[in-house]
Each structure stands twice: as structure tokens, then as C-alpha cells.
C-alpha positions in Angstrom: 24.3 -23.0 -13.1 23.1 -21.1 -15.9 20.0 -22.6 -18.3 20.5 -23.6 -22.1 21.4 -20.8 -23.9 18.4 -21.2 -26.2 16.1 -20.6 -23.6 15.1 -17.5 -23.4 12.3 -15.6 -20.2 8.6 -14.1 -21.1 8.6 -11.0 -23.2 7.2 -9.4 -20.6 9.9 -9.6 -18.1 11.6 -7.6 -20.3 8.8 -4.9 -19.2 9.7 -4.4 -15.9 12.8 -4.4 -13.7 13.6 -6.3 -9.9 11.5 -4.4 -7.4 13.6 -2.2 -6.1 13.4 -3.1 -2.7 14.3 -6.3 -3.8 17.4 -5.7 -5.0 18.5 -3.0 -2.7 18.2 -5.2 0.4 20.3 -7.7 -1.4 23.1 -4.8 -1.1 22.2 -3.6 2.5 22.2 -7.3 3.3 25.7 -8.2 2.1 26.7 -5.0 3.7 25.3 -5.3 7.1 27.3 -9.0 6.8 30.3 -7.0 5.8 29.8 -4.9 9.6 28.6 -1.4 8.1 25.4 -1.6 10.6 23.1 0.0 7.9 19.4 1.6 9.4 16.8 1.0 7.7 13.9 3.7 7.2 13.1 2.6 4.0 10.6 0.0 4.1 7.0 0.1 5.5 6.9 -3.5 7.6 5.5 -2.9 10.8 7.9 -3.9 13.6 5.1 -4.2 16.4 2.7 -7.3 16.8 -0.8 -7.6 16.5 -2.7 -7.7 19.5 -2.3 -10.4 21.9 -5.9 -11.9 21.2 -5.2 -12.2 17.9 -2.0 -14.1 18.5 -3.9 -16.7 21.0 -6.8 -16.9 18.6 -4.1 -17.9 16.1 -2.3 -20.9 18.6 -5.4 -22.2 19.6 -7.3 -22.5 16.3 -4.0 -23.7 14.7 -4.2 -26.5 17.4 -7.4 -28.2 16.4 -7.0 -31.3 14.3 -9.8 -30.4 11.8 -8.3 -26.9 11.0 -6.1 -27.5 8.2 -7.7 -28.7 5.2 -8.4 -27.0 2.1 -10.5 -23.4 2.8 -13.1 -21.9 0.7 -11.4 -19.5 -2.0 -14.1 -16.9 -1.0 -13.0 -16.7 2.9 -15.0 -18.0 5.8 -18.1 -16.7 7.2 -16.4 -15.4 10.0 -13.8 -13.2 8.6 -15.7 -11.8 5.9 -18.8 -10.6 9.0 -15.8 -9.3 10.6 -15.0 -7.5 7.8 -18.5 -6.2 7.1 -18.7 -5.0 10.7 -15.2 -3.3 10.8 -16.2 -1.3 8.0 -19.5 -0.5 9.2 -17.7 0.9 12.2 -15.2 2.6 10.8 -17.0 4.1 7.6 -20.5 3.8 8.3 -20.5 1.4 5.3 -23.1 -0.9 4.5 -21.8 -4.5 3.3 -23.2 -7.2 2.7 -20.9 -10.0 4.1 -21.7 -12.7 1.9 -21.8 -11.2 -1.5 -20.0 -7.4 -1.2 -16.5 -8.9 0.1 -13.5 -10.6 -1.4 -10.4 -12.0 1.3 -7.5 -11.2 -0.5 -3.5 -12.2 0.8 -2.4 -8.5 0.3 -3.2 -5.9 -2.2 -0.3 -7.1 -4.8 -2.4 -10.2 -5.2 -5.6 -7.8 -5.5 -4.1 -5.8 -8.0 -3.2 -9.0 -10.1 -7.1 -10.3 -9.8 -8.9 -7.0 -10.6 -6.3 -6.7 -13.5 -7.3 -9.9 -14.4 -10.9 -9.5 -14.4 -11.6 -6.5 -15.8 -8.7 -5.4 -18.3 -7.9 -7.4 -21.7 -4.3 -7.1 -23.4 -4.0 -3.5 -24.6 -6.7 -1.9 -22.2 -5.4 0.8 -20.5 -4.9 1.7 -17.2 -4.7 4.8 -15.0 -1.9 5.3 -12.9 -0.7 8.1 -10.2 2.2 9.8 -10.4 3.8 9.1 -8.3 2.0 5.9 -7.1 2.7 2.3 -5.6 5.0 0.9 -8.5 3.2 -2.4 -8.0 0.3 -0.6 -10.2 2.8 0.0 -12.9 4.8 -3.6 -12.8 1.8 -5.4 -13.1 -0.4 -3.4 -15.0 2.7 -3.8 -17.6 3.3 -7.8 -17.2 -0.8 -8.6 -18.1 0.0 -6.9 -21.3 -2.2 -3.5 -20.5 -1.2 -0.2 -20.9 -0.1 2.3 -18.2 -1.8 5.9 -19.1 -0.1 8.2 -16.1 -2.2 11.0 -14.4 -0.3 13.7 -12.4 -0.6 13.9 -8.1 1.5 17.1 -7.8 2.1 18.7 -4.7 0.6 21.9 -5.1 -2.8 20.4 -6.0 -2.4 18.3 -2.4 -1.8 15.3 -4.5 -5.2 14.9 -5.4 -6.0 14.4 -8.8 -6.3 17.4 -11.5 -9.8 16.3 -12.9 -9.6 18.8 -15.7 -6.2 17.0 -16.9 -8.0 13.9 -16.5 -11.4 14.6 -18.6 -8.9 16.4 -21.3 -6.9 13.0 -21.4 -8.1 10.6 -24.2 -9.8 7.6 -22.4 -10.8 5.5 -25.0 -9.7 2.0 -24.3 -9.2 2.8 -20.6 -10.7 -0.2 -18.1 -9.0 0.8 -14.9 -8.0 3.3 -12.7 -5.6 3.5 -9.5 -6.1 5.7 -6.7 -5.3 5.2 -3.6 -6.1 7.6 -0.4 -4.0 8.1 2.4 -2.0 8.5 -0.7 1.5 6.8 -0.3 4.4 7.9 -1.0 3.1 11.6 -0.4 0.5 11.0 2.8 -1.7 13.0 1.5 -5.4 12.5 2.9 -8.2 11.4 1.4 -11.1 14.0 0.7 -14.8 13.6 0.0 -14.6 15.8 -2.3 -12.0 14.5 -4.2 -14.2 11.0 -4.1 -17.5 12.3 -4.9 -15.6 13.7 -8.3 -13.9 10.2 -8.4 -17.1 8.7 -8.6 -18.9 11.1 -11.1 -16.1 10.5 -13.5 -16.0 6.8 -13.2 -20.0 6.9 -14.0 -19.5 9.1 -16.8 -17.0 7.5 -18.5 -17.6 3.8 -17.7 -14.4 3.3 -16.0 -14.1 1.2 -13.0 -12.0 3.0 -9.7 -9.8 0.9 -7.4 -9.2 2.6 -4.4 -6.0 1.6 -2.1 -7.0 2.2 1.3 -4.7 0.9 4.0 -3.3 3.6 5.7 -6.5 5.6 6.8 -6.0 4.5 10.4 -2.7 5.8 10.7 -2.1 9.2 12.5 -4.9 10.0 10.9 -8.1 11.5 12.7 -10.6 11.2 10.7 -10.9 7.8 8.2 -12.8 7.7 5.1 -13.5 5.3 2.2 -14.9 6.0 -1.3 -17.5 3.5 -0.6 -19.3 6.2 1.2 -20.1 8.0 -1.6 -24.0 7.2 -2.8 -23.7 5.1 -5.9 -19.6 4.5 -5.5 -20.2 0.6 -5.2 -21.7 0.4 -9.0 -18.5 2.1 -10.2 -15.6 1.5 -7.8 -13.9 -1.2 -5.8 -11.7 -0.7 -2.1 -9.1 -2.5 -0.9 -7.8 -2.2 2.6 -5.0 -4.4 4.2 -4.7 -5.2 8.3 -0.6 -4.6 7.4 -0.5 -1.1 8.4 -3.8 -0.8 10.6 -3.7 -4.1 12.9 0.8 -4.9 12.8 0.1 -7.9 10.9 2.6 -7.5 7.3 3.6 -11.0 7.3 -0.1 -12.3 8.0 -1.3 -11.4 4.4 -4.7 -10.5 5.1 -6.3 -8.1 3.0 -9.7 -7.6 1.2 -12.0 -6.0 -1.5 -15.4 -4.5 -1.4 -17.4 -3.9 -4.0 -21.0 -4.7 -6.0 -21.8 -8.4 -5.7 -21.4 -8.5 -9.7 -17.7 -7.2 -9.5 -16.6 -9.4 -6.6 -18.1 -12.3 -8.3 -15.5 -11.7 -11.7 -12.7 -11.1 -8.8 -13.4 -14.5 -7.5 -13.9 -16.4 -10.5 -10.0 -15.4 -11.4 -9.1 -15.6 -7.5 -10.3 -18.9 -7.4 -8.5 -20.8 -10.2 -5.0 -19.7 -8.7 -5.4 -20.6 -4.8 -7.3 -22.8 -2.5 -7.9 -20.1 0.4 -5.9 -18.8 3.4 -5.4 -21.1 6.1 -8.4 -21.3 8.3 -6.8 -20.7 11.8 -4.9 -17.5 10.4 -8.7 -16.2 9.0 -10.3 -16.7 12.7 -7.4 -14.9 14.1 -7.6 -11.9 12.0 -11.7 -11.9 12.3 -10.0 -11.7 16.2 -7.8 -9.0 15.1 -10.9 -6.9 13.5 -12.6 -6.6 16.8 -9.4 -5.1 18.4 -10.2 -2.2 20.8 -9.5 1.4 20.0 -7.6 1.6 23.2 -5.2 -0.9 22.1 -4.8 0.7 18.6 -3.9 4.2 20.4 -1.4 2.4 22.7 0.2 -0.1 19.9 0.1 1.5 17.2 -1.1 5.5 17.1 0.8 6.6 20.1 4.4 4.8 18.5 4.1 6.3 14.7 3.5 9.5 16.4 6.9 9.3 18.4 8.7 7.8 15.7 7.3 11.0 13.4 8.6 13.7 15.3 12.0 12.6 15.0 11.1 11.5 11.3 10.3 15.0 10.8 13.9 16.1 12.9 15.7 14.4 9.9 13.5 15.8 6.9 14.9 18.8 8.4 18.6 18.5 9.5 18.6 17.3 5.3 17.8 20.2 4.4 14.3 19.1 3.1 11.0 20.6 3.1 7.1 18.7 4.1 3.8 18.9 4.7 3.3 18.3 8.5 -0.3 17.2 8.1 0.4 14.3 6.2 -1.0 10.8 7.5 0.0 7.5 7.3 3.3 5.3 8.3 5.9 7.3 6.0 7.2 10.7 5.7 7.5 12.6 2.1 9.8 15.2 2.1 11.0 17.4 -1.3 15.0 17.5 -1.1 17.0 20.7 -1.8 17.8 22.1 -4.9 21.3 21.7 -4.0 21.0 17.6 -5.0 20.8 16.3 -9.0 17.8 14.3 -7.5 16.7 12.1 -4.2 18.7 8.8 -5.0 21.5 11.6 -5.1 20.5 12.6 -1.7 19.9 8.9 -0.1 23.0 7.3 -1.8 24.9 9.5 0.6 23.1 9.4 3.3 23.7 5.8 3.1 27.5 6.0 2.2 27.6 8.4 4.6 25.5 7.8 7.4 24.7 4.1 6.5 21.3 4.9 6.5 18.6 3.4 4.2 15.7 6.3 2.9 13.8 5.9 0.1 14.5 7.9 -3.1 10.7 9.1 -4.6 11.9 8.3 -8.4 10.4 4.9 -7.6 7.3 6.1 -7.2 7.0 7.6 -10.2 9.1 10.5 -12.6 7.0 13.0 -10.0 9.3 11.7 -7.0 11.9 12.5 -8.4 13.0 15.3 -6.0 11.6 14.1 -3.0 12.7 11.2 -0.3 10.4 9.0 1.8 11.1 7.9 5.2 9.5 4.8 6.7 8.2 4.9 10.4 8.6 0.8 11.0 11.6 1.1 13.1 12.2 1.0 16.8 12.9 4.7 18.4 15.8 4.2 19.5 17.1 3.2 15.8 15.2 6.2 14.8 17.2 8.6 17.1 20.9 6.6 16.0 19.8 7.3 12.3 19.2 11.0 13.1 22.4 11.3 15.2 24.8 9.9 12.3 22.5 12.1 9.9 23.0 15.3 12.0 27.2 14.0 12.0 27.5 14.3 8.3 29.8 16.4 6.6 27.9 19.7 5.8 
């Protein structure tokens, strides 16, 4: 049933469209019920689980009677040390566990909060392109304005810093990085952070940097919090999604200056009560993981699944960087194709194969395709085989 004609949505849904993964797996849905059997290698959901401690920790703190009541907005001692000591040992970073670290349920809900916090209505904010779209749609419903800055693919995707100081940045709050970058899988560089940090300082702009993917295939993790000085000027989120197989767990956080996760909370605070206290033990559980079960769950499977990732980059005709990191695969399409929702709309007429066209990323995707590692290899090598039957 349709609502009163006279009522009419927000203005600002009128800035931004469905997410397109939400509407496109309404389509695959209804045509996976219709028998087409469509692959998907578009999304990144991990399809493993989390470590088997982690799962027990979850049962058996989930069975005590005094587990469920309302939990502290800021996260419970035990998850946030857990945090602090993951990220000592992974980064060599210094954090101070009561004060230095935000819980969040996912980077969407930190990118509302920092928003929130630290840009008013028509502030601006930087944006790669291309980029996680989620920096764009939200950016554009809390009433700010999205100033794009170019990731192109003979710079390595990292930013052009003489573009950026050449920009005008009066009015700008924010800016969006985010290294592993996804969709491209470029790497992060110190480099690229220490000039990251220099230009936040010198133009009083404070850095968010999206860091969940710098465990995957990836040999040698950073974060821009090791920079001297970066906590003053930037803020870090990282995710156990990609790193620890938990998607559907929600479990994220921030780091940051004690002033800047105090504004994060103040917002955070007056829109939930705090993640369920058996599902924070688990993932403080999940933190301690061993690197031997990372290899084995996690490092050893994305590699399989990117060599024959890589197998159908290439029987498409499309070229990549083979030293990209993280869970996806970024590949620029031929020139034969008007762009790469050109090329994936066949390959999923065709093939019935779901890939990712790169315009969603940004107008600087639009001649690439993504590919998604989160499915089983043996899906992996049916999608190549129906991609390799194709009509040439």
C-alpha cells in the first residue's frame, strides 16, 4: 500500500540513490529463484568463519544469565585492551585503551559519527576517486559537500598532493583515505602517510583513514597512526570483517586523540546503547587469534581463490596490477567495451556471473571491473569455466 499522496521523503533522499548492491541482489535474487544459478564475485562478505575460540567464547558468554543488559556505549574494558594490544602488535602503535579507542558496529556507522562530529551542513569533504561510495552517500545525506580528489592508476592510486594543495580547501572538515585502497588494492605507503599527515597539520583538516584490508595478502601491514604526530590530526578505522571472517559480527573501531574520540562518542552515544556484551568478549577472543590460524583460514584461501581471480581478469581480456593486496581484484577492461557495466552485464547475461562494474566507485572506475574473493573455489573455477565458454 502506497502512503498519502501528500506525503512526501527527506530532501535528502533525493541526494543519493539505492546502494547498488542493494538493488542488484534484488535482481540476482529473483533470478536465482527463476533457476539461472547466478555466481556471485561481486560482493566482499567473507564466506569462512572466525576462529573456533571465538565462536565458543561467543556460546558460552551468551549463556550467562547476567550477560544481556544494556552495555556501555564506549565498549567494555576487555575489547577495547584487546584492541590496544592488537594494534600494538601489528603496528607497533601505542594506544591508550581507555581513552584512544572508539568500538564501532562497522565503518558505515563510523563514517556517520565522525561526519557527525566534526562536519556542519555545507562543510566539505574529501573524497577518492574512486572510493567506498558509502563516503559519498553519506557525506551527501548530513548535508556536506563532496570535494573529489583523483586516485589514478598511474600515480599507484595514491594521492596527487600537488592537485590536492592546488585545490581550494576553504571550508573543507574531512578527508577520506583509505589504505589497502579498495576498489583498486593498492597498498598503503609511509610515504604517502607521512605527506598525509603534513597536509592535514598544515591545513587544519582532520584525515580518516579506512584500514581493514591491511591483513589481506598483504606482507607487510601499516597504519597512519605510525606516523609521529598523526594522532593530533587523523583518525583510523579498522574492521575484524575482512581480517578475523566476522562480516555479520559488526565489530569495528576508531583510534584516535582522546579529544577526538570523546566528540565521536558524545554523537555515538545518543543513537545506541552498546554491542551486546557476549559478542564484545568473543571478538576481544577473536583479537588474540594466532597467526597460524590466520595463514591457514584466511591468507592461504584468498591466495587460491586469487590465482584463478586473476585467470578470469585475463580470459576478459583485461589488464592488473599483480601486487595488489586485499580481498578483491581490480582489473581495467578492454577498449573494445563502452565501459565496465558494459562488460559485467554480459558476463552476467552471458555467463550468469555477478562482477562488479568500477563506475560505483567513482567516475575513475569507469573502465575497470572488480572481482570479489569471498567465494568458495570451486564456485570460483565454475565462474571461470562459463567465462572462458563465452562467445568470443
Amino acid at each position: 500500500m502506497k502512503p498519502s499522496t501528500n506525503i512526501q521523503p527527506a530532501d535528502r533522499l533525493g541526494l543519493v540513490s539505492e546502494y547498488y548492491f542493494s538493488r542488484k541482489l534484488k535482481e540476482i535474487a529473483q533470478r536465482n529463484a527463476a533457476g539461472e544459478d547466478i555466481i556471485s564475485l561481486a560482493i566482499g562478505s567473507p564466506d569462512m568463519p572466525p576462529s573456533p575460540e571465538t565462536v565458543q567464547t561467543l556460546c558460552r558468554e551468551a549463556q550467562r544469565s547476567d550477560a544481556h543488559g544494556y552495555q556501555p556505549t564506549a565498549g567494555t574494558n576487555e575489547l577495547r585492551e584487546a584492541m590496544a594490544d592488537w594494534y600494538k602488535r601489528t603496528f607497533n602503535v601505542e594506544l591508550d585503551a581507555k581513552t584512544e579507542i572508539q568500538p564501532l558496529i562497522g565503518s558505515k556507522e563510523g563514517i556517520l559519527h565522525v561526519t557527525l562530529a566534526f562536519a556542519n551542513v555545507g562543510d566539505k569533504v574529501l573524497v577518492p576517486n574512486p572510493g567506498y561510495p558509502t563516503y559519498t552517500s553519506l557525506t551527501r545525506l548530513l548535508g556536506c559537500e563532496v570535494i573529489n580528489y583523483d586516485l589514478l592508476e598511474q600515480n599507484d592510486y595514491q594521492p596527487d598532493f600537488e592537485q590536492l594543495e592546488q585545490m581550494n580547501l576553504e571550508g573543507v572538515k574531512l578527508m577520506w583515505t583509505n589504505y589497502p585502497n579498495m576498489p583498486t588494492g593498492a597498498n598503503a605507503q609511509m610515504q604517502t602517510y607521512e605527506r598525509i599527515v603534513d597536509f592535514a597539520k598544515r591545513h587544519n583538516i582532520v584525515v580518516v583513514n579506512d584500514n581493514p584490508y591491511s591483513l589481506i595478502l598483504n606482507e607487510q601491514p601499516l597504519s597512519i597512526l605510525q606516523i609521529p604526530e598523526a594522532k593530533n590530526h587523523c583518525i583510523e578505522f579498522n574492521s575484524m570483517s575482512k581480517s578475523h571472517n566476522m562480516p555479520g559480527w559488526r565489530v569495528g573501531m576508531l583510534a584516535s586523540n582522546s579529544t577526538f574520540v570523546n566528540w565521536v562518542l558524545k554523537v555515538k552515544s545518543n543513537i545506541d546503547s552498546g554491542t551486546f556484551r557476549a559478542l564484545q568478549i568473543a571478538a576481544a577472543q577473536a583479537y588474540r587469534n594466532s597467526a597460524e590460524w590466520h595463514r591457514h583460514a584466511n591468507i592461504e584461501i584468498y591466495r587460491e581463490r586469487r590465482e584463478i581471480a586473476e585467470q578470469i581478469m585475463t580470459t576478459l581480456g583485461c589488464t592488473f596490477n599483480k601486487k595488489q593486496v586485499g580481498m578483491f581484484l581490480w582489473g581495467r577492461i578492454p577498449d573494445t567495451y563502452a565501459d565496465g557495466e558494459a562488460l559485467t552485464e554480459r558476463v552476467l547475461n552471458e555467463a550468469h556471473v555477478f562482477l562488479t562494474p568500477g563506475f560505483i566507485f567513482g567516475s575513475n572506475g569507469q573502465r575497470n571491473v572488480r572481482i570479489s574473493l569471498c567465494a568458495k573455489k570451486e564456485k570460483m573455477q565454475e565462474a571461470l569455466k562459463r567465462i572462458q565458454e563465452m562467445p568470443k
